[in-house]
N, C-alpha and C positions, 0 to 999 in steps of 0.2 A: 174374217179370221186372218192374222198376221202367219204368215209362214218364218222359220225359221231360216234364218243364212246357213249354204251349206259347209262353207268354212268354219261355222258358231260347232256343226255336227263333227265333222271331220277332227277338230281339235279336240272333240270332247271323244271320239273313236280313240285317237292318239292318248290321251292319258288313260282309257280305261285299259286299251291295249298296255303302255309300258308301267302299269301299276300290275297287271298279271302276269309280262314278262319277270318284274324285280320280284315280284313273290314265287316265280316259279326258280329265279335263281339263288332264295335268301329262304325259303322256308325248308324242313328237312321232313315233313310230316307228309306222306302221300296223298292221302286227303285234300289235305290243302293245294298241293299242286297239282292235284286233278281239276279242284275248282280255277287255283288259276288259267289252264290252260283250255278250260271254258270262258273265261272272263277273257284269253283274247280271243279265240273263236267268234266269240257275241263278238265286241269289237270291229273283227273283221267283218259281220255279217253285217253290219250298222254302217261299214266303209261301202258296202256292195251296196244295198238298200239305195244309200245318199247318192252315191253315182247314177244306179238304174234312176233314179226319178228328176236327177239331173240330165240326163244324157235323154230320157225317155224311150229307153231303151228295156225290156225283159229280160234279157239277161241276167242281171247282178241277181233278182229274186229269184230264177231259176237256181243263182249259185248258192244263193243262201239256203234253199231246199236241200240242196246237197250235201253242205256245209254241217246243216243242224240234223240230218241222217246222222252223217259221218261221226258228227259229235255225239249221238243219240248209243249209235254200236260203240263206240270206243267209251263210253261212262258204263255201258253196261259190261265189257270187259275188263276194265280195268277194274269196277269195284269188286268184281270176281277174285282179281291177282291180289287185291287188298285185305280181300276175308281169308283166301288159300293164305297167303305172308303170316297175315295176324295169327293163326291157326297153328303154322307152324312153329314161328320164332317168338309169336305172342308182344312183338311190337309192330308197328307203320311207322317206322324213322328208317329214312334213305337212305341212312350208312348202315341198316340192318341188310339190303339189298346184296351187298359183298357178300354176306355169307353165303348166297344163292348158289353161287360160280361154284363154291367149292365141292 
């Protein structure tokens, strides 16, 4: 079985990363920037993975543990803020978020 170069990994970490960084700066829809902001999350965890089994070291997997908790509570809070939003103002568009402040 051929293994995979880990530079073939790391570039393809890099595009999945800055394709959820530009949807999280170009989309206006909450939703959508919760998924992006999972999409670099993964990313990131695919950048730890590739290092721990390069390095052969435990580490990166312990941080991906952590990582995919951390991202586990924050989608479970955040689609909280999305339903309370929706509920109130009855949209999920990020320029509806201003009206929050007031």
């Amino acid at each position: 079985m051929s293994q995979v170069e880990p530079w073939v990994v790391l570039s393809f970490c890099s595009i999945i990363f800055f394709i959820g960084f530009t949807g999280l700066l170009i989309r206006r829809n909450i939703l959508v920037v919760l998924m992006c902001i999972e999409l670099m999350l993964n990313a990131v965890n695919l950048t730890f993975v590739t290092y721990a089994k390069l390095l052969q070291n435990l580490g990166g997997q312990v941080a991906v543990f952590f990582i995919i908790t951390v991202a586990a509570a924050e989608t479970a809070v955040g689609l909280g803020l999305v339903v309370a939003m929706f509920r109130t103002l009855r949209s999920v568009d990020t320029d509806q978020i201003q009206l929050l402040r007031e």
